[in-house]
N, C-alpha and C positions, 0 to 999 in steps of 0.2 A: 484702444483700437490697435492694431497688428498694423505697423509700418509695411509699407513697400518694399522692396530692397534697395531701392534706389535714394524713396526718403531715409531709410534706418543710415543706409552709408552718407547722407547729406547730414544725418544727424549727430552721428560718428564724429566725422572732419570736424562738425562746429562745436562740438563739444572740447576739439581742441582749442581750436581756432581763438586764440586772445588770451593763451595759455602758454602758447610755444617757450621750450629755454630757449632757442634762438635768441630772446628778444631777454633776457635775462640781464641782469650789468655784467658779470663777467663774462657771459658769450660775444657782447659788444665790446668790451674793452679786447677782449682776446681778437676780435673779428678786423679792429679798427689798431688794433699792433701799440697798442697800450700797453702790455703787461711786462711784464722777466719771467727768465725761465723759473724764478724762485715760486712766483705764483703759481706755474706749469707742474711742479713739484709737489705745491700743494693739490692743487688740482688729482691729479695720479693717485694721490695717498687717499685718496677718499674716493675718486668714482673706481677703485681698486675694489673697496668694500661697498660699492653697487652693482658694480659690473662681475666681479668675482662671482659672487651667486647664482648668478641668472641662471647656470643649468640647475641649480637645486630648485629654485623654484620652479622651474618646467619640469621637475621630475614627480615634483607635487600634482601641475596640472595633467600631467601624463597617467598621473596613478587615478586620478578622480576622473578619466574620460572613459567612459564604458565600452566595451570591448565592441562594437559596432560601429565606431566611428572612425570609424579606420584610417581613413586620413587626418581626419586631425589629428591623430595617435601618432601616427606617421612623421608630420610635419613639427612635431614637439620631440619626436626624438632625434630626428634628425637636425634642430635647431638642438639640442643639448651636445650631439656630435659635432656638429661645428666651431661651437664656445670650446670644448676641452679637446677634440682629439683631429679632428681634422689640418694635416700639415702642421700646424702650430698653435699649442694653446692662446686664445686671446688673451688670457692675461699675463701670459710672459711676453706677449709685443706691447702690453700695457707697460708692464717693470723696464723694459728695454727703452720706451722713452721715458720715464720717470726716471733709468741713469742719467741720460743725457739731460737732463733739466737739473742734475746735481742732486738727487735724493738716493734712497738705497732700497735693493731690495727688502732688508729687512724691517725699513719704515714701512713704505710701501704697504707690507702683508700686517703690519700693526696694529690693531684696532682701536690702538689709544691715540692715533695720529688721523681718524677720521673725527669731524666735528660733528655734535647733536642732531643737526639737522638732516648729516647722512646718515647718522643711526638709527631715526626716524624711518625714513625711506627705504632702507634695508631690511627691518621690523614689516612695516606695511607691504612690501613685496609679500616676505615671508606668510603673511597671514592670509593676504589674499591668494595666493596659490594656491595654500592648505585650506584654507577654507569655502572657496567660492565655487558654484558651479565651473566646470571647464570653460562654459563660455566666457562667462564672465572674468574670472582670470585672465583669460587671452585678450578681450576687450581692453582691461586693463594695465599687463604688463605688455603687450605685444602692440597692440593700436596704438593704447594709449604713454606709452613711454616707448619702446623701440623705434616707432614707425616712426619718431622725430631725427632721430639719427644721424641718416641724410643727410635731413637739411640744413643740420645742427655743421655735420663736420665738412660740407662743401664751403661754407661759409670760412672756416678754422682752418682747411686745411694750406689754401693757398698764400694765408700769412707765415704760416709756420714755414714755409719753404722762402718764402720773398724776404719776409722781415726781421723773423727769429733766426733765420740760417740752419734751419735743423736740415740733416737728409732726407732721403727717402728711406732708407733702410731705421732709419731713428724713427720715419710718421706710418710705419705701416700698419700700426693698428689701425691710423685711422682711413685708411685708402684700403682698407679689408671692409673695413664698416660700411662706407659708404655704399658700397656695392650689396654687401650679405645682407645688411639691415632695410634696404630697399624690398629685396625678397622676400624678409621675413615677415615687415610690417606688411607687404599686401598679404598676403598669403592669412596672415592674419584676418586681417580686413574681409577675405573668400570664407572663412572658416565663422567667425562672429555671423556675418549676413546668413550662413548656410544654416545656422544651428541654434540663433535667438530664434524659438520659433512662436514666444508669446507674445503679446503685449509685457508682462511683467519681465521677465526675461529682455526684452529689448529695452527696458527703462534700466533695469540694474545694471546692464551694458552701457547704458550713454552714462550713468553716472558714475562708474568706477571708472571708466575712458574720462570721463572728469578730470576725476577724482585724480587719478594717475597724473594726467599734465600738470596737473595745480601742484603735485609733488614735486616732477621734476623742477619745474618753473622755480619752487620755493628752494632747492636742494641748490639749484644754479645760481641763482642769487644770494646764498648764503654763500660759495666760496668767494665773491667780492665783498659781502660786510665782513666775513671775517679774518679773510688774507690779503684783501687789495685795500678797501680802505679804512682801513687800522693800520699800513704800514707808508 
């Protein structure tokens, strides 16, 4: 049966809902001013090689949206414009706090310095892009991993200023995020509801919007088992 729009977006949300990395060990230990900037280092080096990507994989879903859909076409390039060329690529405001956490650009861009579990994550982007209806994809990478963002870095960001002592010019990736990734995940959100228009279609959407949380969640939790406590 063909959800509502209002069920499909109630079914959306809970599909994250008890998935969030918010609630990750190392989103909590970063939130609750536990960690060093050595973790913060690790950290960088690895959501670098998830974050890095993200306009490649929107350029997948952008080639697989058929030329009638015009706004979502729109809204996928214009999210691919933001990530590399708009005022400042994001992930040179990534490497710029990852100096100041003590690592280096050329870690940073390394991909022997991300751990399995982000390699994981960066694979399954990949695929789902390239492979999945456009909806689906955006379900996935945009609902289901973007639209955490937010909540991820409103939580991060006012330690990093009170307890860590970073600046502002050192946190501005994430004070760009909070705001862009707000727009992006709804926007997503109007796009998924406008365009799952089957039943079938709207189950592969709640399950890759799953599927996607249950990644981040497992990605976030991996840099505490493998940087925080191991050391």
């Amino acid at each position: 049966m063909l959800l509502s729009r209002d069920e499909f977006r109630q079914a959306l949300q809970d599909a994250i809902k008890g998935r969030e990395a918010k609630n990750a060990s190392f989103s909590k230990a970063w939130a609750d001013g536990r960690l060093k900037r050595e973790h913060f280092a690790r950290w960088a080096e690895n959501h670098y090689h998830y974050v890095g990507p993200f306009a490649d994989y929107l350029a997948y879903v952008y080639a697989n949206t058929p030329d009638e859909f015009t706004g979502a076409k729109d809204f996928t390039l214009q999210n691919m414009y933001e990530e590399e060329l708009a005022d400042i690529r994001h992930t040179d405001l990534l490497i710029k706090f990852a100096e100041a956490c003590g690592t280096t650009r050329e870690r940073v861009e390394n991909p022997d310095n991300m751990n399995p579990i982000t390699r994981g994550l960066q694979s399954w982007c990949y695929a789902v892009s390239m492979r999945e209806h456009f909806v689906v994809a955006t379900a996935a990478l945009v609902v289901g991993l973007e639209s955490q963002v937010p909540s991820i870095y409103r939580r991060q960001i006012v330690p990093l200023r009170e307890v860590y002592g970073f600046t502002e010019d050192e946190i501005e990736f994430f004070d760009l995020h909070i705001t862009s990734d707000e727009v992006h995940g709804e926007r997503g959100y109007q796009i998924v509801l406008d365009h799952a228009d089957t039943p079938e279609l709207q189950q592969r959407c709640l399950k890759m919007c799953r599927w996607g949380a249950e990644m981040r969640f497992s990605y976030t939790q991996s840099l505490y088992d493998y940087y925080v406590k191991s050391s």
